[in-house]
N, C-alpha and C positions, 0 to 999 in steps of 0.2 A: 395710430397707436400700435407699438407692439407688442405681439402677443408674449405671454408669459412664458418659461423653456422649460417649465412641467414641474412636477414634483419630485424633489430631489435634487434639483439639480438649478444652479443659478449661471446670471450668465455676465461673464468674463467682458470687460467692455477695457478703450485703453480709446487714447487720444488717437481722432482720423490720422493716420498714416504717417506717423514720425518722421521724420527728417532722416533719408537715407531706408527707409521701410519700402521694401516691395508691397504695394497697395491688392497684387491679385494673388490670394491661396488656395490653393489648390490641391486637391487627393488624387492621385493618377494609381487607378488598379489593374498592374500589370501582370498579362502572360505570355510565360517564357516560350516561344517556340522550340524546335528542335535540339538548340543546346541552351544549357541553365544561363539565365540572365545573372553576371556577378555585380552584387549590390556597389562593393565600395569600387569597382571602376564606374560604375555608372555616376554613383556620388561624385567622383573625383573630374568626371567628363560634362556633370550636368551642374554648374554653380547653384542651380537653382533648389535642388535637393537639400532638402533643411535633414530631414532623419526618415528611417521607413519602416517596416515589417515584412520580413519573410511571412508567405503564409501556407498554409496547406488549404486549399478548397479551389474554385474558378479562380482565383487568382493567385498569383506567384509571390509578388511583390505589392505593397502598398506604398506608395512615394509620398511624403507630405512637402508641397511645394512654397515657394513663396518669386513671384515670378514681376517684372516692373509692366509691364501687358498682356494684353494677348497675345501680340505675337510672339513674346518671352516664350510664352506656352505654348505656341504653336510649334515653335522650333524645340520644346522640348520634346512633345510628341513625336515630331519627327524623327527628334536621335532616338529615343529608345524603338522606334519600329527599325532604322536602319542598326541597331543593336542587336536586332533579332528578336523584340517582343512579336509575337503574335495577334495580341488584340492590347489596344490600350483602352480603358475608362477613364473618362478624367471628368470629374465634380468639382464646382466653386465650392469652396468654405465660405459661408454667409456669417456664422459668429461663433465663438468657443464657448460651449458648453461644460462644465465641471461639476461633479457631486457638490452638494452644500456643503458638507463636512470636507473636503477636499483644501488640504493647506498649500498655499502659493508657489511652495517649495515644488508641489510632483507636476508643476507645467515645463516639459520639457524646453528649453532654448532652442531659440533658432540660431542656427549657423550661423556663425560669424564667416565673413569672409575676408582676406589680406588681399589688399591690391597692390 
């Protein structure tokens, strides 16, 4: 059974892995080394980059990923260290959490991509 996602907050469920849906998501929190890591070439160099956040604290950048395996992931780790991050984090997303009040509208999309 699984557990409840707390008070306040309910949790977002969608059919296993859609037809054409990267099955592995992932949050990678990045720090920039010696010169600033820019978001949109990284977007533009990493297909797998859905949307992210600048941030101010231990980390630079948040990446929200959507990746077809690990190795997807692996190799995206790799680019942003040969980008020049200094330290990468990188978390599986296990399920989308939302406020209860929270309307369908303020879930961001994911990246389309054109092949």
């Amino acid at each position: 059974m699984t557990p409840a996602p707390g008070p306040g907050l309910r949790l977002v469920t969608s059919p296993a892995h859609p037809a054409g849906s990267p099955p592995l998501r992932a949050v990678a929190r990045v720090r920039s080394g010696p010169a600033r890591l820019d978001f949109e070439q990284l977007a533009a160099r990493i297909p797998a980059v859905q949307w992210g956040l600048a941030l101010a604290g231990d980390a630079d950048l948040e990446l929200h990923l959507a990746c077809r395996d690990p190795q997807e992931l692996r190799e995206v780790v790799a680019t942003l260290r040969r980008a020049g991050a200094a330290g990468v984090q990188v978390e599986l997303v296990l399920r989308t959490l939302l406020p209860a009040a929270a309307a369908p509208s303020t879930v961001l999309p994911a990246r389309s991509t054109v092949a």
